[in-house]
C-alpha positions as CSV (number, residue, x, y, z in Angstrom):
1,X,151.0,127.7,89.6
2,X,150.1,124.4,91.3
3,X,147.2,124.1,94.2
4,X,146.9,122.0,97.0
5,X,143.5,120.1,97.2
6,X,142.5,117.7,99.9
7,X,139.8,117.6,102.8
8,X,139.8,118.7,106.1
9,X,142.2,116.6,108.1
10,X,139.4,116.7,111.1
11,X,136.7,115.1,108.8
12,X,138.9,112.0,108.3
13,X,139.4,111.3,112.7
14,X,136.6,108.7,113.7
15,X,133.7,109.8,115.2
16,X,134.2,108.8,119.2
17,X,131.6,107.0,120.5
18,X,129.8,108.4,124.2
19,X,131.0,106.5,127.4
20,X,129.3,103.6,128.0
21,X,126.3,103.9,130.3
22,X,122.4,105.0,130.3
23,X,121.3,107.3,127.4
24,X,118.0,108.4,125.2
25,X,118.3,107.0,122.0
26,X,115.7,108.1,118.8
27,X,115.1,106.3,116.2
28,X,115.8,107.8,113.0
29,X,115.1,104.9,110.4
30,X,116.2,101.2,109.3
31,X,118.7,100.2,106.5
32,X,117.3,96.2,106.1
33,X,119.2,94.3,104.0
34,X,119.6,90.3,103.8
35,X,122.4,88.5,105.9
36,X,125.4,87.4,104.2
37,X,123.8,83.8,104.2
38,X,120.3,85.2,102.8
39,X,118.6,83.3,105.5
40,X,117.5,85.9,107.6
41,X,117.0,90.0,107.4
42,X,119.1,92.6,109.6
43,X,116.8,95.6,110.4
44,X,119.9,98.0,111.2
45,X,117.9,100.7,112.9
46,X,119.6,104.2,112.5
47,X,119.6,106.0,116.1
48,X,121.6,108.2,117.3
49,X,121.6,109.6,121.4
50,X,119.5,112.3,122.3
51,X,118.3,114.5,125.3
52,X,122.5,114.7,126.4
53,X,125.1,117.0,126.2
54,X,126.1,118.5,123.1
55,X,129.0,116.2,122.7
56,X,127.0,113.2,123.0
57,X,123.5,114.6,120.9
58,X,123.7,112.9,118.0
59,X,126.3,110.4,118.3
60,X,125.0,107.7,116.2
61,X,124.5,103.9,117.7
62,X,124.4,100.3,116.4
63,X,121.4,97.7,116.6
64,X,121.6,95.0,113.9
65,X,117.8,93.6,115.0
66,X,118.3,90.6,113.0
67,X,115.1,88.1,112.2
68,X,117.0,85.5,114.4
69,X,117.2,87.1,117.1
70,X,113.6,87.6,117.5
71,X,114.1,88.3,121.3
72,X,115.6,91.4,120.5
73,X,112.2,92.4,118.7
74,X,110.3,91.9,121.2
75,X,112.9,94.6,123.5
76,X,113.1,97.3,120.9
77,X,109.7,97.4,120.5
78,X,108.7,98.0,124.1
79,X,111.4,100.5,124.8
80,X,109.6,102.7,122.3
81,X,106.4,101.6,124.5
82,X,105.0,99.6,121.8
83,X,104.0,95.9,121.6
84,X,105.0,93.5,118.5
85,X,101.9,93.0,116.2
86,X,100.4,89.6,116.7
87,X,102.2,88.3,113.9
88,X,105.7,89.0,115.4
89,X,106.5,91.7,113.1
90,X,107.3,95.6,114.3
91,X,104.5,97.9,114.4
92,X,104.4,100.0,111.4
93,X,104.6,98.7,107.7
94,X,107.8,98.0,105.2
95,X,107.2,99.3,101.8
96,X,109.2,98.2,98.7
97,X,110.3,99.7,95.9
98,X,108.2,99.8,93.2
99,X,110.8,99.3,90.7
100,X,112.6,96.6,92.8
101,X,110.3,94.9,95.0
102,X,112.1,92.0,96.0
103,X,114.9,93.9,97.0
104,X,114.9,94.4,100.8
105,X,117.6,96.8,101.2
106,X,115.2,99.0,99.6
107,X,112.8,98.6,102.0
108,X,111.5,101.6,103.3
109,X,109.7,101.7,106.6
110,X,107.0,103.7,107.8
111,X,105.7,103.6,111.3
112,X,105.1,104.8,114.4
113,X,108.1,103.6,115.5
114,X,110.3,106.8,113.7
115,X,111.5,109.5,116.2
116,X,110.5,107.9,119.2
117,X,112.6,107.9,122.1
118,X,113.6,104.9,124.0
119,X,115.9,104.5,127.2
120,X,119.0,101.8,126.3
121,X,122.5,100.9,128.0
122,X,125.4,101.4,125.9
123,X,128.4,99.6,125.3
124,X,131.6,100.4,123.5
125,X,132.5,98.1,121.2
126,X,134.9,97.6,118.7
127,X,133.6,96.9,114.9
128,X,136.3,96.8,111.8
129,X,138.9,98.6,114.0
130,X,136.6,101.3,114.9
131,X,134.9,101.9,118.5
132,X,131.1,102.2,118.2
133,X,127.9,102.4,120.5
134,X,126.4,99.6,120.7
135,X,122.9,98.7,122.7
136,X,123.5,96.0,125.1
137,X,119.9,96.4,127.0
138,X,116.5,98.4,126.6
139,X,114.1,99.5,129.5
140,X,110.4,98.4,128.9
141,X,107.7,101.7,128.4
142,X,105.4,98.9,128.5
143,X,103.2,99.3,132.0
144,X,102.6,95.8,133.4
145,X,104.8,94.3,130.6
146,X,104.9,91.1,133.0
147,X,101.2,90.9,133.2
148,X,100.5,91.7,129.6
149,X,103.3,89.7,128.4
150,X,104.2,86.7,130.9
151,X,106.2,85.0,128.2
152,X,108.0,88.0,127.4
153,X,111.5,88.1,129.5
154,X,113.8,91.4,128.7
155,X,117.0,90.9,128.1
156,X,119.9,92.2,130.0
157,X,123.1,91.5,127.9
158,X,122.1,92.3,124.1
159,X,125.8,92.0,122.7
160,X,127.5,89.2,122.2
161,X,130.7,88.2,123.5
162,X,132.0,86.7,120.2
């Protein structure tokens, strides 16, 4: 007698993303890999919301944090209430694979950086036809960020409006 096999027909909805606005988002790691034209690296930090409701715990949301938009660095790091290392780079260190060391998307990272909380405004955007959280601005855990830092100016508007 023939069977029917398939997958649940809930698995295959989108997730939706939370309404835009103020949330806690931790960071649960980085998938780096090299830009399309190999000049630069995106970071693509894995977070997802925290400290919410139970609808909104876990959604996951979107940074790219690419190497030229080294603004951005400077933000993500202090909303974790860290500052850059003098060199520019995050705090923390990026650890390739022994069998593949050139290779960044096998970059792992290891830092203090992992399951902190930071504080970020949310947008909804749209990416490949599906709606996705998206950080548009960080607050600072930095105290006296503007007298530590005087060259250091947060950003408010993250996204871009392509």
């Amino acid at each position: 007698m023939p069977v029917k096999m398939g997958v649940d027909p809930e698995a295959i909805k989108a997730p939706k993303p939370a309404p835009a606005g103020w949330y806690d988002i931790k960071l649960t790691g980085f998938k780096p890999n090299r830009s399309k034209d190999k000049q630069s690296i995106n970071f693509n930090a894995q977070m997802e919301i925290a400290n919410n409701t139970a609808d909104n715990n876990g959604k996951k949301v979107y940074m790219g944090l690419n190497t030229k938009f080294a603004r951005a660095h400077a933000d993500f790091a202090h909303g974790f209430g860290f500052p850059l290392q003098p060199d520019g780079s995050l705090p923390g260190d990026w650890v390739p694979d022994a069998k593949d060391p050139e290779n960044v998307d096998k970059y792992q990272y290891k830092g203090p950086l992992l399951g902190k909380i930071m504080n970020a405004e949310l947008q909804v955007t749209s990416y490949q036809g599906n709606e996705r959280n998206e950080v548009n601005q960080i607050k600072c855990k930095i105290d006296q960020c503007a007298t530590k830092f005087p060259d250091i100016r947060h950003m408010t508007k993250m996204i871009s409006s392509k």
